[in-house]
PDB file of the backbone (N, CA, C, O) and the ligand in Angstrom, with CONECT records:
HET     ZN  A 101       1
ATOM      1  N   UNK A   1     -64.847  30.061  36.379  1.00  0.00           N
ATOM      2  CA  UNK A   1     -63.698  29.625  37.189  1.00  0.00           C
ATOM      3  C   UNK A   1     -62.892  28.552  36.446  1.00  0.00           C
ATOM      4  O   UNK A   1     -63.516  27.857  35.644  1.00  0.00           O
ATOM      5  N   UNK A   2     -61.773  28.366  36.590  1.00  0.00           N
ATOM      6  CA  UNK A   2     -60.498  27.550  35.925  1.00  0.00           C
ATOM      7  C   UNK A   2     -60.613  26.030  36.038  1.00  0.00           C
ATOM      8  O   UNK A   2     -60.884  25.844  37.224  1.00  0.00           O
ATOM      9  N   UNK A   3     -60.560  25.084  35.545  1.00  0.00           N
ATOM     10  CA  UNK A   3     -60.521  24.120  36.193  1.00  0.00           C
ATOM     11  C   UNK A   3     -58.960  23.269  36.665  1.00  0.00           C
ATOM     12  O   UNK A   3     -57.898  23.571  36.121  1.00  0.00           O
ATOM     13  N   UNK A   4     -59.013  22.684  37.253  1.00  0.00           N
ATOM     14  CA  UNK A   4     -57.996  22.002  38.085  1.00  0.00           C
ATOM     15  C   UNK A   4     -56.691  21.366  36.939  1.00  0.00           C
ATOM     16  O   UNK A   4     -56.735  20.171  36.645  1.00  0.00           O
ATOM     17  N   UNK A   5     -55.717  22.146  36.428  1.00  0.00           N
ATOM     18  CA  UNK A   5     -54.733  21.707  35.776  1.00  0.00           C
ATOM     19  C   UNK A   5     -54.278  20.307  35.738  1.00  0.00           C
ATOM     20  O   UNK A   5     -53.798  19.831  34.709  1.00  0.00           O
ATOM     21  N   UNK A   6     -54.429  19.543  36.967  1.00  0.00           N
ATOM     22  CA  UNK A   6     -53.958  18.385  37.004  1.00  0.00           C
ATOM     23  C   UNK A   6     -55.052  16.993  36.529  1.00  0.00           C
ATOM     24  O   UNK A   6     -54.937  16.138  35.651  1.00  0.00           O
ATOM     25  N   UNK A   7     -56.270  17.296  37.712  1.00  0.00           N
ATOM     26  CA  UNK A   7     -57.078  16.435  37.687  1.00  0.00           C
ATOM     27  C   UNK A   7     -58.275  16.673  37.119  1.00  0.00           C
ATOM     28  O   UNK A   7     -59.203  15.893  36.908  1.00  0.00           O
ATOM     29  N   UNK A   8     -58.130  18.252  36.807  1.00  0.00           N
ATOM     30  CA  UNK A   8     -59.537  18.810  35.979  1.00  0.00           C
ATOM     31  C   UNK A   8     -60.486  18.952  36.436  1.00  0.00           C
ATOM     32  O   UNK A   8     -61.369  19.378  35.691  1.00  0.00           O
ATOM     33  N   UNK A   9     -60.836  18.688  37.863  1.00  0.00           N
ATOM     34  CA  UNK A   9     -62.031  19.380  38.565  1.00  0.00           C
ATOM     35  C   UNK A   9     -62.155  20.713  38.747  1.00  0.00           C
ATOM     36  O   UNK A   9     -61.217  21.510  38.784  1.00  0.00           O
ATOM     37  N   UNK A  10     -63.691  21.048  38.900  1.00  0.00           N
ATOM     38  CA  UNK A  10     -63.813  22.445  38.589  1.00  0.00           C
ATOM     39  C   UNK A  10     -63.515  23.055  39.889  1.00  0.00           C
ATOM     40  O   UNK A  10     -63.863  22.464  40.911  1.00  0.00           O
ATOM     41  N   UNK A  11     -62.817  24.340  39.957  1.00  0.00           N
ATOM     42  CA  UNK A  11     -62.213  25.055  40.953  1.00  0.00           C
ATOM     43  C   UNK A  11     -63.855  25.960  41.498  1.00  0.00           C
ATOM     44  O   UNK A  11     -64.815  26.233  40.777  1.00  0.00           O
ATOM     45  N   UNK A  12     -63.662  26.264  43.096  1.00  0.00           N
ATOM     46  CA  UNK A  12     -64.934  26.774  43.336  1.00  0.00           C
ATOM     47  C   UNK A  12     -64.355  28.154  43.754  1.00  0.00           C
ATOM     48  O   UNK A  12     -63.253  28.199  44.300  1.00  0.00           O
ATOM     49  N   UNK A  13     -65.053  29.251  43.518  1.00  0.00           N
ATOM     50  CA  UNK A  13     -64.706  30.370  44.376  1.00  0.00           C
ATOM     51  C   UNK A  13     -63.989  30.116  46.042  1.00  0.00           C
ATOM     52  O   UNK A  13     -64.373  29.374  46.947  1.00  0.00           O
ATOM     53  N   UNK A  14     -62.921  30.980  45.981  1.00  0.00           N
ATOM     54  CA  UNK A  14     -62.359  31.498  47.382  1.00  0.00           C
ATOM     55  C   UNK A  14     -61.598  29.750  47.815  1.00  0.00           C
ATOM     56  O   UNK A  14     -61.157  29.559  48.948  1.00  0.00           O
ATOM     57  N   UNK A  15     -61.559  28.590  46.692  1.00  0.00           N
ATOM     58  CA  UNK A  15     -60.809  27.679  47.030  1.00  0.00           C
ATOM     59  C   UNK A  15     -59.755  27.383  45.737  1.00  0.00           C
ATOM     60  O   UNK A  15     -59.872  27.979  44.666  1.00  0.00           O
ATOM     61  N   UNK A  16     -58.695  26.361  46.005  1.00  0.00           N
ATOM     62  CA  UNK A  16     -57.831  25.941  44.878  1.00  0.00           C
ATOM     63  C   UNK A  16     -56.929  26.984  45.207  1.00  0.00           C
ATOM     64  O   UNK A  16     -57.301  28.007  45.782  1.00  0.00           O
ATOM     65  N   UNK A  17     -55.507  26.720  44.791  1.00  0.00           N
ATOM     66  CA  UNK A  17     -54.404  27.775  44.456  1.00  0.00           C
ATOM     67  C   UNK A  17     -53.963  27.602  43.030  1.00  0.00           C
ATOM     68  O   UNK A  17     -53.951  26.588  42.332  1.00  0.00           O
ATOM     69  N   UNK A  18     -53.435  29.412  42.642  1.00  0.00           N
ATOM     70  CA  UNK A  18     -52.674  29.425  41.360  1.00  0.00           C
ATOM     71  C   UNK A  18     -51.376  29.528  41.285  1.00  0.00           C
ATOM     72  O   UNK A  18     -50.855  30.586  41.640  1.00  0.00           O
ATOM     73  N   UNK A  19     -50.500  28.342  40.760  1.00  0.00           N
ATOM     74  CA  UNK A  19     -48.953  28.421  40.453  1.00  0.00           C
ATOM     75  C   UNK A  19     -48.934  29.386  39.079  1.00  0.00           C
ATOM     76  O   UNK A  19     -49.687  29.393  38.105  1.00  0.00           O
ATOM     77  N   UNK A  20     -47.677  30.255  39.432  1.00  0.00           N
ATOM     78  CA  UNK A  20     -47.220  30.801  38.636  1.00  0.00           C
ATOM     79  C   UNK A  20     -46.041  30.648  38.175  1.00  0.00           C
ATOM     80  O   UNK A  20     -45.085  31.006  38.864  1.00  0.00           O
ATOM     81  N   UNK A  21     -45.862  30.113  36.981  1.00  0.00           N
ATOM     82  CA  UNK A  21     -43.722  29.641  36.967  1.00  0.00           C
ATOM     83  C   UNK A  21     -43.266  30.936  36.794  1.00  0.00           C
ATOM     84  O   UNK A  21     -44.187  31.752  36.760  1.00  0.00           O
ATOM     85  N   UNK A  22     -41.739  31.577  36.628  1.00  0.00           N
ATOM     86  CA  UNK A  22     -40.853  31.915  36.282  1.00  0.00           C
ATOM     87  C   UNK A  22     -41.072  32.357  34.295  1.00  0.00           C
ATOM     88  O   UNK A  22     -41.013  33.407  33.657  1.00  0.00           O
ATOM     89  N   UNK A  23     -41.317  30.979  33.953  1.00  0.00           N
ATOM     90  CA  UNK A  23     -41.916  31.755  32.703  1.00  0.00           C
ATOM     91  C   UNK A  23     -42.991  31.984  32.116  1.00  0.00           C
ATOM     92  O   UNK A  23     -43.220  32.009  30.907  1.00  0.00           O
ATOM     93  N   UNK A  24     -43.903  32.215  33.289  1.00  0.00           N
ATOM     94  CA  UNK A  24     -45.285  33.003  32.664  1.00  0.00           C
ATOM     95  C   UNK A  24     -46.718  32.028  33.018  1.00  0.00           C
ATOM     96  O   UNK A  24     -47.711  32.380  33.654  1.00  0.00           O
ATOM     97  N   UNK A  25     -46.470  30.859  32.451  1.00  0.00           N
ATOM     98  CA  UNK A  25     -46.999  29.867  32.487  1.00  0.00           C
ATOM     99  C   UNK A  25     -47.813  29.823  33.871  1.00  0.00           C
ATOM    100  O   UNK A  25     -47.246  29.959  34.956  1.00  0.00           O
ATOM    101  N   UNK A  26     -49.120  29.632  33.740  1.00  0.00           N
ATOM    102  CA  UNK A  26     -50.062  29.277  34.801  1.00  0.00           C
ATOM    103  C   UNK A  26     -50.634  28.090  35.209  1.00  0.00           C
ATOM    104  O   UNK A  26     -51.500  27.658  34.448  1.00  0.00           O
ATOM    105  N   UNK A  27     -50.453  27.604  35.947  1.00  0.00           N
ATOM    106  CA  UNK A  27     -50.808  25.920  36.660  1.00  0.00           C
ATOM    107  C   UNK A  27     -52.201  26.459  37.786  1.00  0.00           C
ATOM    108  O   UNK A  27     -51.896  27.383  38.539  1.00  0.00           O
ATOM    109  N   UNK A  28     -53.696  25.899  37.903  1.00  0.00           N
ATOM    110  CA  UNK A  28     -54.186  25.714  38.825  1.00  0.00           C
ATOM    111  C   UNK A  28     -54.195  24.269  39.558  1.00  0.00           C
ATOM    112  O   UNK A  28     -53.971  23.197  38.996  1.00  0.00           O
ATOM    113  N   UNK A  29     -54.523  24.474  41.040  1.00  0.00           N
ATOM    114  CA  UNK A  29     -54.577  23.068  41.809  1.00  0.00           C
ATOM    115  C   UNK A  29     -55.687  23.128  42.618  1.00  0.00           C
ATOM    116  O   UNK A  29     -55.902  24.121  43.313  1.00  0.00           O
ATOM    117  N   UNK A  30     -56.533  22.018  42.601  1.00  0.00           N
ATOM    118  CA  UNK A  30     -57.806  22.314  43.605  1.00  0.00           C
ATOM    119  C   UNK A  30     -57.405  21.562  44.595  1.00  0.00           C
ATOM    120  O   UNK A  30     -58.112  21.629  45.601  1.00  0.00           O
ATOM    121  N   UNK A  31     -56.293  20.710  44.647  1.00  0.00           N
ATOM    122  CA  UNK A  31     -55.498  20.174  46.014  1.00  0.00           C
ATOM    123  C   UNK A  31     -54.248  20.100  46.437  1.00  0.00           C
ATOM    124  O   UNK A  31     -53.422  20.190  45.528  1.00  0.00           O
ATOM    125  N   UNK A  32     -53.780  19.953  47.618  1.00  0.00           N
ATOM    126  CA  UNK A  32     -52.286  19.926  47.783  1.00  0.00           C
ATOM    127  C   UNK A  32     -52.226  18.548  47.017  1.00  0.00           C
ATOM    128  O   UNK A  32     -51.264  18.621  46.253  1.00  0.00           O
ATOM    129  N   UNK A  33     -52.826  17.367  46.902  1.00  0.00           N
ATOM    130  CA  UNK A  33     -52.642  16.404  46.135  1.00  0.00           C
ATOM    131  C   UNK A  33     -52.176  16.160  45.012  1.00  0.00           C
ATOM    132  O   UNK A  33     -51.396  15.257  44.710  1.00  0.00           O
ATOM    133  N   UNK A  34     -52.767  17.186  44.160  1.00  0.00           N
ATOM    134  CA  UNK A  34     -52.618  17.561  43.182  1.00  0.00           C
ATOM    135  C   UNK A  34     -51.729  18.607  42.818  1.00  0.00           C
ATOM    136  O   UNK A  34     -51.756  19.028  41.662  1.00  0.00           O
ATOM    137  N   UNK A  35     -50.971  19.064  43.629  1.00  0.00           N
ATOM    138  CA  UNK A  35     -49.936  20.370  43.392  1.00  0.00           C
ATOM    139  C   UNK A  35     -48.770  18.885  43.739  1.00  0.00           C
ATOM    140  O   UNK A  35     -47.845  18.666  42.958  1.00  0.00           O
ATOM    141  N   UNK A  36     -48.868  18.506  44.265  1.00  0.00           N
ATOM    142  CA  UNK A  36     -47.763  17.404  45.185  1.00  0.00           C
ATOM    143  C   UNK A  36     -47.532  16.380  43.562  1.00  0.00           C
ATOM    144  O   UNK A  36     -46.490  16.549  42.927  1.00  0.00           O
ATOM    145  N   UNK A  37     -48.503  15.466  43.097  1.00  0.00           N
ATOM    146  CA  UNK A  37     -48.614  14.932  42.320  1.00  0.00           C
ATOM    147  C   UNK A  37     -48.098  15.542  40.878  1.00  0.00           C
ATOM    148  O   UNK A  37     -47.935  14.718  39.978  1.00  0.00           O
ATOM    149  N   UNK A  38     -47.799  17.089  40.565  1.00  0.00           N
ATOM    150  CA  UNK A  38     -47.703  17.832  39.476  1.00  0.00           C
ATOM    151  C   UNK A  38     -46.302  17.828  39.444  1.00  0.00           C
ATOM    152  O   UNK A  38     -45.513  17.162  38.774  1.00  0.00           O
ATOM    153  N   UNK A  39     -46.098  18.927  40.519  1.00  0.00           N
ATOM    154  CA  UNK A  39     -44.974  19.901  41.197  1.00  0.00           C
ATOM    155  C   UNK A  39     -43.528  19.133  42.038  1.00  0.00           C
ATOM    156  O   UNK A  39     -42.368  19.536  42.121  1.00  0.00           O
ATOM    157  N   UNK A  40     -44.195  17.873  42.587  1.00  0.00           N
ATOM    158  CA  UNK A  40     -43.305  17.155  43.419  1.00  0.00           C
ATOM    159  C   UNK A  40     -42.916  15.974  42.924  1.00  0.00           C
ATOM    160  O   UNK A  40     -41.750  15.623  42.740  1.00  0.00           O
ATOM    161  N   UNK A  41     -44.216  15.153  42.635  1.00  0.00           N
ATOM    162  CA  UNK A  41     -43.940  13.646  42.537  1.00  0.00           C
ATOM    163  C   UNK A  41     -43.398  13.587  40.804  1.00  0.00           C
ATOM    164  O   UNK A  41     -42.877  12.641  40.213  1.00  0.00           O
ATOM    165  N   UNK A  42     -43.757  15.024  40.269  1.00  0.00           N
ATOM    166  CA  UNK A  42     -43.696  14.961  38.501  1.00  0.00           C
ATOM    167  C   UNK A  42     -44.315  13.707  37.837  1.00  0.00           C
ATOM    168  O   UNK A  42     -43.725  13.009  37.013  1.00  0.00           O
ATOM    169  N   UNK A  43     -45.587  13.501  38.297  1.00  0.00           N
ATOM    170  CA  UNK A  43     -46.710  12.725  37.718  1.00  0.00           C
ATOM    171  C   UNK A  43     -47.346  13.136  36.513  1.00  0.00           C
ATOM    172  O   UNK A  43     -47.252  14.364  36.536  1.00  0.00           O
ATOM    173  N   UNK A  44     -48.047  12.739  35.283  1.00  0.00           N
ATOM    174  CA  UNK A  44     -48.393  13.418  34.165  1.00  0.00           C
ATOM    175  C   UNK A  44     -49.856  12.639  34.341  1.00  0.00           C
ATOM    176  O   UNK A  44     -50.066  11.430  34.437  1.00  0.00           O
ATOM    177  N   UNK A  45     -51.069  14.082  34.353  1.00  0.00           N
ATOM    178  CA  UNK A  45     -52.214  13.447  34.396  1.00  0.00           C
ATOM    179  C   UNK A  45     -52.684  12.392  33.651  1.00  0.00           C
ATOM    180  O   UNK A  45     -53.683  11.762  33.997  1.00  0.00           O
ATOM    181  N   UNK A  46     -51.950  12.103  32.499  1.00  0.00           N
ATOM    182  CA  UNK A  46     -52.562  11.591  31.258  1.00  0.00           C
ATOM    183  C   UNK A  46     -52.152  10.134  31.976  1.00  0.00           C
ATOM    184  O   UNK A  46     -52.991   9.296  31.645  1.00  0.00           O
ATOM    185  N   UNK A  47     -51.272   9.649  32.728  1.00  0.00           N
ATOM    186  CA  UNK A  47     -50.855   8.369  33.332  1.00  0.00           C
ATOM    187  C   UNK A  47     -51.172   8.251  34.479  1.00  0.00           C
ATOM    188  O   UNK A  47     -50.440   7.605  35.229  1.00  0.00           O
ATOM    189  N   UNK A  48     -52.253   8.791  34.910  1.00  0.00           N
ATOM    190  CA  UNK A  48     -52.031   8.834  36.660  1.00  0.00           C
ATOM    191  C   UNK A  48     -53.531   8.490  36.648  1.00  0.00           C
ATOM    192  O   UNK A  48     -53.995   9.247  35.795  1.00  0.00           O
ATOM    193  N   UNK A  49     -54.393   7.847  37.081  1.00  0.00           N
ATOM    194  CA  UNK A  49     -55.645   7.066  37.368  1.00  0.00           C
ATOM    195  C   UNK A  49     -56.842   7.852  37.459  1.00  0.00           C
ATOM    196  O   UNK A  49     -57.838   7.910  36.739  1.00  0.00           O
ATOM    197  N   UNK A  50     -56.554   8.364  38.375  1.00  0.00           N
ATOM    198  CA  UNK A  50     -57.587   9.599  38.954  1.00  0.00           C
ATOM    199  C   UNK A  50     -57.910  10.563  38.439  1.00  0.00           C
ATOM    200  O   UNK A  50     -58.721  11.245  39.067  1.00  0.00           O
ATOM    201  N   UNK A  51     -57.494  11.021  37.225  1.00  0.00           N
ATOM    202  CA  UNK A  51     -57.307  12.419  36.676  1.00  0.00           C
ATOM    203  C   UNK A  51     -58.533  12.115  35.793  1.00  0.00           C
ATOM    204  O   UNK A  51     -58.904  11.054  35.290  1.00  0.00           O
ATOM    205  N   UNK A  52     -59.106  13.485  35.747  1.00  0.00           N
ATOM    206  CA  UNK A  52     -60.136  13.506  34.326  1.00  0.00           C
ATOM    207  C   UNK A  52     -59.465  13.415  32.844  1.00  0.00           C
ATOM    208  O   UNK A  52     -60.141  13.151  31.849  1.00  0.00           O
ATOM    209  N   UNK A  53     -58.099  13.654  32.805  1.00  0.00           N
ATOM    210  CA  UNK A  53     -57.541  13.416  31.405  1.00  0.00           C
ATOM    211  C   UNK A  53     -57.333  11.918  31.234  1.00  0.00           C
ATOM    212  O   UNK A  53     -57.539  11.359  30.156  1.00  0.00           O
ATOM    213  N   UNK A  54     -56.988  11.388  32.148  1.00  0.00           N
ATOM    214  CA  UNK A  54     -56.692   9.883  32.534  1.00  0.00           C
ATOM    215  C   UNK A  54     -58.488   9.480  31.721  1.00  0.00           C
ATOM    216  O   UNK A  54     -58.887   9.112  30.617  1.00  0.00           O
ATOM    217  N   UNK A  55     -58.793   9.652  32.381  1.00  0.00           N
ATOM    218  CA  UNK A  55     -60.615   8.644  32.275  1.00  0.00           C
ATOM    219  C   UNK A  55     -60.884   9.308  30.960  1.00  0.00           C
ATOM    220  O   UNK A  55     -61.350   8.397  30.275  1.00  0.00           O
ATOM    221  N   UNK A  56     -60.852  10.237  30.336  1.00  0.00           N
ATOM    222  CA  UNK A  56     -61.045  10.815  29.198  1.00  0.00           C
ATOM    223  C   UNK A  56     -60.431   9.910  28.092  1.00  0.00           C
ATOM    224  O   UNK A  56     -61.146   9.174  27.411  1.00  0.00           O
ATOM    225  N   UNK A  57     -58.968   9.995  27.921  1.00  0.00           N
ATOM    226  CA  UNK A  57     -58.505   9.219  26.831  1.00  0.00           C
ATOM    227  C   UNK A  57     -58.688   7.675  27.313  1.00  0.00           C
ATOM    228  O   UNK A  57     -58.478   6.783  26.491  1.00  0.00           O
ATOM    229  N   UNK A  58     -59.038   7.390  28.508  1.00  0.00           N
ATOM    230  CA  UNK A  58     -59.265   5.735  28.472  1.00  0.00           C
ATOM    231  C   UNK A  58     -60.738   5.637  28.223  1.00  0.00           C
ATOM    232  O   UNK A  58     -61.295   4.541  28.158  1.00  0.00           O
ATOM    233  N   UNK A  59     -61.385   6.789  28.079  1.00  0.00           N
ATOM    234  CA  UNK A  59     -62.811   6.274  27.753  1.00  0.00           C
ATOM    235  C   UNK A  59     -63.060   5.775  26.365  1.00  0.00           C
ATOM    236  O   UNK A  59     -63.722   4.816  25.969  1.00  0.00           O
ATOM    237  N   UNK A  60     -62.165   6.918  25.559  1.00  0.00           N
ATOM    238  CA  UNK A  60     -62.575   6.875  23.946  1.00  0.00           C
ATOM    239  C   UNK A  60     -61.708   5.061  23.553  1.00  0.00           C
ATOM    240  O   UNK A  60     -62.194   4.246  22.770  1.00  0.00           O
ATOM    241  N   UNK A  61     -60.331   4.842  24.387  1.00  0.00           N
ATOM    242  CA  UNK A  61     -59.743   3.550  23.576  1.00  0.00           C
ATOM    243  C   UNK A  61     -60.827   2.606  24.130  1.00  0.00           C
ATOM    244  O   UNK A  61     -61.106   1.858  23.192  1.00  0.00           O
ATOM    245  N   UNK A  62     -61.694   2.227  25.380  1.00  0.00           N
ATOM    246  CA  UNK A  62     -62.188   1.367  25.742  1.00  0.00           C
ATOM    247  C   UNK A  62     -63.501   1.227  24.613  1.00  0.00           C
ATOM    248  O   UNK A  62     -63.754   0.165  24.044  1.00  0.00           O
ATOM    249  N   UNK A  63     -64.440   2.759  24.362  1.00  0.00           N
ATOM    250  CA  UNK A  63     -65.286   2.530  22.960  1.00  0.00           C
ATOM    251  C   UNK A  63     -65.002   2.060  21.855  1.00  0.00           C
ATOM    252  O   UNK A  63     -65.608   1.231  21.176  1.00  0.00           O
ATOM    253  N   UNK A  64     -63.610   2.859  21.584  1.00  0.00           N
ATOM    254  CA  UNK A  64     -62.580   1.861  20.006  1.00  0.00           C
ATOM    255  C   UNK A  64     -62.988   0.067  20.146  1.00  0.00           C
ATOM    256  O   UNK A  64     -63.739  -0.560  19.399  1.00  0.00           O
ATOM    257  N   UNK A  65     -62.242  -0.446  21.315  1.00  0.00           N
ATOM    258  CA  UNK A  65     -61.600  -1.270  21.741  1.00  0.00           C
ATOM    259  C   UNK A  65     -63.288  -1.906  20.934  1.00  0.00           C
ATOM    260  O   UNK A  65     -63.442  -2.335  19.790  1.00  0.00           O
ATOM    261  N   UNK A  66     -64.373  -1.736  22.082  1.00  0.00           N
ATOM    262  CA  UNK A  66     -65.537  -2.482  21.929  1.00  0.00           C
ATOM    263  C   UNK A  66     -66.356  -2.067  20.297  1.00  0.00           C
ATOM    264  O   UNK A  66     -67.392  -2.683  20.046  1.00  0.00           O
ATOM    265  N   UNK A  67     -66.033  -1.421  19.650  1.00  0.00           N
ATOM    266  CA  UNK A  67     -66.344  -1.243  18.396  1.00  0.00           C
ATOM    267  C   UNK A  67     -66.125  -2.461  17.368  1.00  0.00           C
ATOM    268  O   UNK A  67     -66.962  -3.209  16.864  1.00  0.00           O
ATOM    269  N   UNK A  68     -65.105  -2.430  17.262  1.00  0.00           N
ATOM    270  CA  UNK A  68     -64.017  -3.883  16.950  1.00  0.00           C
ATOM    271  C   UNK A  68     -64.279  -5.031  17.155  1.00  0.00           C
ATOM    272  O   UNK A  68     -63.454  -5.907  16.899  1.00  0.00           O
TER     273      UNK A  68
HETATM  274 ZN    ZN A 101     -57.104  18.694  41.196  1.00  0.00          ZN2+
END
């Protein structure tokens, strides 16, 4: 199963919806939160708190950071 385009949680059977654009391109959402936050508010996971891409790249600068 796909995981969550925005926030990266894993999608479970028979839940989450799939956006489809105009040009092809496929977006999943495991919440209206997260379709709202993508689609509406035009939030970018990589800046937005909550997201697994968010905690991902702040994990590796916080190891840098303490390396140093
Ligand atoms: Zn999500």
């Amino acid at each position: 199963m796909p995981n969550c385009t925005f926030c990266g949680h894993l999608l479970e059977k028979g839940t989450g919806k799939m956006f489809v654009y105009i040009s092809g391109q496929i977006d999943y959402f495991c919440s209206m939160k997260c379709e709202k936050n993508l689609l509406k508010l035009k939030r970018k996971p990589l800046f937005t708190r909550w997201t697994e891409k968010y905690r991902q790249e702040h994990r590796k600068k916080k190891e840098e950071a303490t390396k140093k």
